[in-house]
C-alpha positions as CSV (number, residue, x, y, z in Angstrom):
1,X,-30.6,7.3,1.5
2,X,-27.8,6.1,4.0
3,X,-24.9,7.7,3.1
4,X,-22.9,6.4,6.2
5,X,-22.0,3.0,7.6
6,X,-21.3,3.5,11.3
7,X,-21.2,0.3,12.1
8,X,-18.2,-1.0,10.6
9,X,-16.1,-1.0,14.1
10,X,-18.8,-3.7,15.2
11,X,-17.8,-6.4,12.0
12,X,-16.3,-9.6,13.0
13,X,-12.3,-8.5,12.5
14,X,-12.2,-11.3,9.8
15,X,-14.5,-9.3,7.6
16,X,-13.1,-5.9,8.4
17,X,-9.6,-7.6,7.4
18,X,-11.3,-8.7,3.7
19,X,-12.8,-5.3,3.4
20,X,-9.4,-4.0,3.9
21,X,-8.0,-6.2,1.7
22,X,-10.5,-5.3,-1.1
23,X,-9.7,-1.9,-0.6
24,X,-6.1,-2.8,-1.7
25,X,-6.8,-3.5,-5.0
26,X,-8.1,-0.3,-6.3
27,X,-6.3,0.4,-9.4
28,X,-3.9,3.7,-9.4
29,X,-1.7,5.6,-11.9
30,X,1.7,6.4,-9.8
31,X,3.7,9.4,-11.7
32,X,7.1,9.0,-10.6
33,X,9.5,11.8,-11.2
34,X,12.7,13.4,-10.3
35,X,14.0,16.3,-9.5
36,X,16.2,17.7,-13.0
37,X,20.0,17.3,-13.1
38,X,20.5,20.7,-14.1
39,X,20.8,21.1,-10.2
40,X,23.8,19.2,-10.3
41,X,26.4,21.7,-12.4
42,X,28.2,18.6,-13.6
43,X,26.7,15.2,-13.9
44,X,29.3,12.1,-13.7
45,X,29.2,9.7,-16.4
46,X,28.3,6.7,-15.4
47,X,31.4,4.3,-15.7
48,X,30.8,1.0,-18.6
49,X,26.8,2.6,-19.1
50,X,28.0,3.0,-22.7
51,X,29.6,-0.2,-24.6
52,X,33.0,0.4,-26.0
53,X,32.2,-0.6,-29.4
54,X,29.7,2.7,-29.2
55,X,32.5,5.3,-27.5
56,X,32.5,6.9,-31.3
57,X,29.1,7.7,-30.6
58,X,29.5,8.8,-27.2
59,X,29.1,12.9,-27.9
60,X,25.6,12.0,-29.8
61,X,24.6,10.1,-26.6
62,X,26.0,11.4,-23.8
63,X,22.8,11.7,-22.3
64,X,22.7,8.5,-21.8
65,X,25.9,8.2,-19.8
66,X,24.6,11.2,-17.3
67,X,23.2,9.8,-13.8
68,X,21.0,11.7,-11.6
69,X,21.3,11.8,-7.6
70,X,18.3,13.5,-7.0
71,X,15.1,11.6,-5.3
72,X,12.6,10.2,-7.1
73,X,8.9,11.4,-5.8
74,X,5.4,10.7,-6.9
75,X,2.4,13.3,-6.7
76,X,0.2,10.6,-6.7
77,X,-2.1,10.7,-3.4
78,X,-1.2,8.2,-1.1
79,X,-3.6,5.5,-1.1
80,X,-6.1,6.1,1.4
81,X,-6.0,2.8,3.1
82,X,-2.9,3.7,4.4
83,X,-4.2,6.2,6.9
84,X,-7.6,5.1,7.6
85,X,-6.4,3.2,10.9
86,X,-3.8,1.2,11.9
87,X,-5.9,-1.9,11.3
88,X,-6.1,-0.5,7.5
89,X,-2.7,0.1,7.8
90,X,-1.6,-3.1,8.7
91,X,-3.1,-4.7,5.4
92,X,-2.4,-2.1,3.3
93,X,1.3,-2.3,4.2
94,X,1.1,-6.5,2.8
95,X,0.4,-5.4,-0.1
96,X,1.9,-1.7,-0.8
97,X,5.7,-0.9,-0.7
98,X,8.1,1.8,-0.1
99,X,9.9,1.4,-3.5
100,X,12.2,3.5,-6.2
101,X,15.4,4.7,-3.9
102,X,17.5,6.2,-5.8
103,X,21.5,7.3,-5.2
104,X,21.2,7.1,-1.3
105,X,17.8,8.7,-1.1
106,X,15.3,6.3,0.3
107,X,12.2,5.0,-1.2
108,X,9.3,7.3,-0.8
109,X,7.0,5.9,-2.8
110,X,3.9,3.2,-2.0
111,X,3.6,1.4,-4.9
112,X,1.4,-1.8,-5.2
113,X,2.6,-3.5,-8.5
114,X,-0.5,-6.4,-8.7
115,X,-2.6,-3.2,-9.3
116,X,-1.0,0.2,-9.9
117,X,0.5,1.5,-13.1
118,X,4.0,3.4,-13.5
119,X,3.9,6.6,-15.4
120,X,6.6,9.0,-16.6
121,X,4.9,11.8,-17.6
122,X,6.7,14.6,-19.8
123,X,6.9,17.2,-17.2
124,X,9.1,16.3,-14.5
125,X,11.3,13.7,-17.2
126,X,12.7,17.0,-19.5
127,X,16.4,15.4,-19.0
128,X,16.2,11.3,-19.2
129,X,15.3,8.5,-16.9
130,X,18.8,6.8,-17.5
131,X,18.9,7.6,-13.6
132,X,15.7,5.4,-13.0
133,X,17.0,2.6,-15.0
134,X,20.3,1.9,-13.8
135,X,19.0,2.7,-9.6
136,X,16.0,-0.2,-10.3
137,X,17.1,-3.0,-9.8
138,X,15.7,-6.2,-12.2
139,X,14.2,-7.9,-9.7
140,X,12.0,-4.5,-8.9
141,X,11.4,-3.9,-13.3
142,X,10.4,-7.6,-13.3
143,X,7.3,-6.9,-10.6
144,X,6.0,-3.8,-13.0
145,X,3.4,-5.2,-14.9
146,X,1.6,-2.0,-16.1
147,X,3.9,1.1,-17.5
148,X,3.1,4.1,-19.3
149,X,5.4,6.5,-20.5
150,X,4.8,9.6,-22.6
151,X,5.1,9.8,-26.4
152,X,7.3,13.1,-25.9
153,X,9.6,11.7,-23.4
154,X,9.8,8.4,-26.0
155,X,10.5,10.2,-29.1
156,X,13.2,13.0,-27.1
157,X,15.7,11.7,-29.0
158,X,15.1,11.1,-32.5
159,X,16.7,8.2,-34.3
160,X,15.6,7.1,-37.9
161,X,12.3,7.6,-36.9
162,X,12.3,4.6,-34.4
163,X,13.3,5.5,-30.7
164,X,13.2,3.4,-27.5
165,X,16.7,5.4,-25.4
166,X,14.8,6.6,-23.1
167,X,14.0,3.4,-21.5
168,X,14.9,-0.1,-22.1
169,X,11.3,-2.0,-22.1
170,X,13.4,-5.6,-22.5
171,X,14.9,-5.4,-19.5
172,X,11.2,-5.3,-17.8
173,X,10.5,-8.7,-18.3
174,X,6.4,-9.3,-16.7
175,X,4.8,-6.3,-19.0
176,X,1.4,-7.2,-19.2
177,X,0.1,-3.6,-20.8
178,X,2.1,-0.7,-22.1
179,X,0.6,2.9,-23.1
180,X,1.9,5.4,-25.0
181,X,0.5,8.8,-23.6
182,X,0.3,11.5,-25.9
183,X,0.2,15.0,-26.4
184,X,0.4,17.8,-29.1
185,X,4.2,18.5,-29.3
186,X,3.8,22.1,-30.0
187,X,6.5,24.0,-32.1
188,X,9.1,24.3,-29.8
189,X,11.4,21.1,-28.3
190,X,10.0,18.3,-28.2
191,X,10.7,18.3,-24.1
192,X,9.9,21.4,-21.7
193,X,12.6,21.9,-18.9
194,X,11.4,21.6,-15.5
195,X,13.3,22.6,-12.8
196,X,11.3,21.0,-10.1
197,X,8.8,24.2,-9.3
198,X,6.0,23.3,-11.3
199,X,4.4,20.6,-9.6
200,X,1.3,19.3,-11.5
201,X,-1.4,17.5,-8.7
202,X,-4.6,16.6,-9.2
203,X,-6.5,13.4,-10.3
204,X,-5.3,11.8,-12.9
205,X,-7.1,9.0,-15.5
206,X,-6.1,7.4,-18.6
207,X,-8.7,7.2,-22.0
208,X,-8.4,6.3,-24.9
209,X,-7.0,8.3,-27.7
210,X,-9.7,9.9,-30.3
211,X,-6.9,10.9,-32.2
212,X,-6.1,7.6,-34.3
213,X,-5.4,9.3,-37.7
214,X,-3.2,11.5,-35.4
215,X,1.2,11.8,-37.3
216,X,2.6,10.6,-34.3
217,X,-0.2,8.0,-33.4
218,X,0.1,6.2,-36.3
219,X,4.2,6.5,-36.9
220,X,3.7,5.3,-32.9
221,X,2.3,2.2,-33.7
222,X,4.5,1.5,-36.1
223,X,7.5,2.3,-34.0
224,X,6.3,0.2,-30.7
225,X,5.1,-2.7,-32.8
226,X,8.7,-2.7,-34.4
227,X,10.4,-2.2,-31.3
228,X,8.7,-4.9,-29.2
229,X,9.8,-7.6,-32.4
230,X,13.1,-6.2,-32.4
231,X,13.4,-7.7,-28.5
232,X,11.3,-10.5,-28.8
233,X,13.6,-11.9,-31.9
234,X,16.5,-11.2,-29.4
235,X,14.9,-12.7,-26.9
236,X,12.2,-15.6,-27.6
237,X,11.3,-15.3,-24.2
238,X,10.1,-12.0,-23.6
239,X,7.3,-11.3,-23.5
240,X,5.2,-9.0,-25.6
241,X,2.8,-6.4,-23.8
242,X,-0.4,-5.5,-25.0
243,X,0.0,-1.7,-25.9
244,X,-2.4,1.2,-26.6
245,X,-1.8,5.0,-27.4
246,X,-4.1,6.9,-24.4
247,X,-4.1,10.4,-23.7
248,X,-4.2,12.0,-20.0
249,X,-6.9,13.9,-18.3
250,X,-5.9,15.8,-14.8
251,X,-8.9,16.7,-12.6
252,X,-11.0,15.6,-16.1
253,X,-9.6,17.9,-18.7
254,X,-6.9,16.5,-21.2
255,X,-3.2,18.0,-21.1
């Protein structure tokens, strides 16, 4: 069985360049995370982030007002394209970027948004992503077509049952898919601190959830669907993503 093509060098360059090309479009899941503000003793409000109509409320949501310096990172593997040679380099850079700077820290992360999905798991996201929001700009939210976010990080922050404070899904305005990760809350908080030790690596895949009778599956559902109509009646021409409730395996076992 010929488990080796040696020949490759020896293609006419136009071929090696579609090959290359082909290579670019292999789908990946791209964590980003962020260091925890807790490193920062005092984190700044951010100036006009909460409306003045809502400054009674301010103490119940001060998290939202808080802003982050820290980088953001991914532990996603580098797409291998990108170090194959330079001629692999050279295509791979036309179609991944360095994106998500944040506070004066440059991008660090490749991220190809025809193909890859964003994810904010629960373990690096313990604080908020309020940071993430207000450092991307629209023109950056409006290229992400695939996000996932996870059920622990969406429901943080409990409001009537419904939540969406931890990010603002109108203001990404090309969704085509949205997932809901989940993952057995426990008994404790519904977030873990992280303090930016506990790096998780390894493989990671998306499939789909077996728990559909599953509490916070089905009050999920309930909550998205409600959520995305809530938008869409402000906002006729957003568009609604299609949206599933997955769970995570790293290295093929579920956390």
């Amino acid at each position: 069985m010929l488990s080796e093509f040696t020949l490759f060098p020896e293609l006419p360059k136009e071929l090696r360049f579609e090959i290359w090309k082909l290579a670019t479009k292999e789908p990946r899941i791209v964590e980003i995370c962020q260091f925890s503000s807790h490193r920062e003793p005092n984190p700044t409000p951010i100036e006009g982030h909460i409306p003045e109509e809502e400054e009674d409320e301010e103490e119940e949501n001060e998290y939202l007002g808080r802003k982050n310096p820290n980088p953001f990172y991914s532990p996603a593997p580098l797409p291998a394209i990108l170090h194959v040679n330079q001629e692999s380099r050279i295509i791979a850079l036309e179609q991944y970027q360095l994106s998500f700077a944040n506070a004066g820290n440059p991008a660090t992360i490749y991220w190809n948004p025809a193909v890859d999905t964003l994810y904010f798991p629960i373990w690096c996201w313990s604080n908020n992503i309020t940071s993430f929001e207000r450092a991307t700009t629209k023109e950056v939210k409006d290229s992400i077509q695939r996000l996932a976010i996870d059920n622990l990080v969406w429901y943080e922050h409990w409001d009537e049952g419904t939540i969406n404070c931890q990010i603002q899904i109108k203001e990404y305005g090309n969704l085509d898919e949205f997932y809901i990760v989940t993952r057995d809350p426990g008994p404790g908080p519904f977030t873990p601190e992280f303090d930016g030790t506990q790096l998780e690596v390894g493989k990671v895949e998306f499939v789909v959830s077996d728990e559909d009778a599953d509490f916070y599956v089905e009050r999920g559902r309930k909550d998205v669907k409600e959520a995305f109509e809530a938008i869409k009646k402000e906002d006729p021409k957003w568009k609604i993503p299609k949206f599933k409730f997955i769970q995570c395996k790293r290295d093929g076992v579920l956390v």
